[in-house]
Phi, psi and omega in degrees: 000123170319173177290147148264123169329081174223168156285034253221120179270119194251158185210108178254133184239159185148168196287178179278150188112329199285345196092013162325306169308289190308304177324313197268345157304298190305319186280333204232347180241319194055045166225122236230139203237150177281328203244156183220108157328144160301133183274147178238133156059224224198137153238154192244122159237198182211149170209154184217112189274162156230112165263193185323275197262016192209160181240130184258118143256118176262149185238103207263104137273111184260117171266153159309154164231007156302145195312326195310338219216015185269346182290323177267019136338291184307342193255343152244005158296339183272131172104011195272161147333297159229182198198120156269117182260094185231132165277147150310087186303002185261011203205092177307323190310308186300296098080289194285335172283309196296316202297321190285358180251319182318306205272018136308317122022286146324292177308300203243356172270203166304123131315319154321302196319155165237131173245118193230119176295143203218081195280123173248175193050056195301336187282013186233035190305308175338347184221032156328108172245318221247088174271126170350309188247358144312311189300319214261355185280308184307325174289338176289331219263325205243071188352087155235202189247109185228140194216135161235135180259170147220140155264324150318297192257037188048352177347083179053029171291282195318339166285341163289332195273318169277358152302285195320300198304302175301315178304317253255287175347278187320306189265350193271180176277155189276171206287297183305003169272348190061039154255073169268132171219117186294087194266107167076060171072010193220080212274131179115329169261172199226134216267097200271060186252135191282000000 
């Protein structure tokens, strides 16, 4: 059997502040900036993995995360694959935030989709408010995926991202199912939406 091909739309979601932005950087650039702009409205990369028997392309939307801009949430979690959620570990509020895009998340996504809770700036344990196995007890209670990052020191970036890549791997469908679907010109890849 040939590589298999896919496609898979990832959308990270979370309050402004969390390192979203910082995440997709480290990963998709392997660079890492102390001052960072506000993402306005949403930004989009791509990356493209090679794995064992398949090639992952991810199509990364990273949203804002000021309230102002949580109303256009829904237009880029619907139809994605995945979903990132991320919190600050040094900022319960942010936490508290993240619970609340799980359960829309809930409400209004896929049930298929994979979903992974994400504590970033693991390299600030010293200002800890958001404790490890509180986080990881809530992704266990609500089957997600849970990982604490750093974006600064690279701290389990490329392992959320290629964990995404594997699940994508595992689940979308394969070249011999005949659902190849062309989107925007990119003929030959194969679309993984929940």
């Amino acid at each position: 059997m040939g590589t298999k091909n896919i496609q898979a739309k990832l959308v990270l979601l979370g309050d402004m502040g969390t390192g979203k932005t910082s995440l997709v950087l480290r990963f998709v650039k392997g660079k890492f900036f102390d001052y960072q702009e506000s993402t306005i409205g949403a930004a989009f990369f791509t990356e493209v993995l090679s794995l064992d028997e398949s090639i992952v392309k991810l199509d990364i939307w990273d949203t804002a995360g000021q309230e102002r801009y949580q109303s256009l949430a829904p237009m880029y979690y619907r139809g994605a694959a995945a979903a990132v959620v991320v919190y600050d570990i040094t900022s319960m509020e942010s936490f508290g935030k993240a619970k609340r895009w799980i359960q829309e998340l809930q409400r209004q996504a896929s049930p298929r989709m994979f979903t992974a809770l994400v504590g970033n700036k693991a390299d600030l344990d010293e200002k800890r408010e958001v404790d490890n196995e509180e986080a990881e007890e809530y992704a266990k209670e609500n089957e997600l995926k849970f990982f604490e990052t750093s974006a600064k020191t690279a701290q389990n970036v490329n392992e959320l991202f290629y964990e995404i890549a594997k699940t994508m791997a595992r689940t979308c469908p394969s070249r011999s199912s005949g659902m190849q679907i062309r989107q925007e010109g990119r003929p030959g890849m194969f679309c993984c939406f929940s």
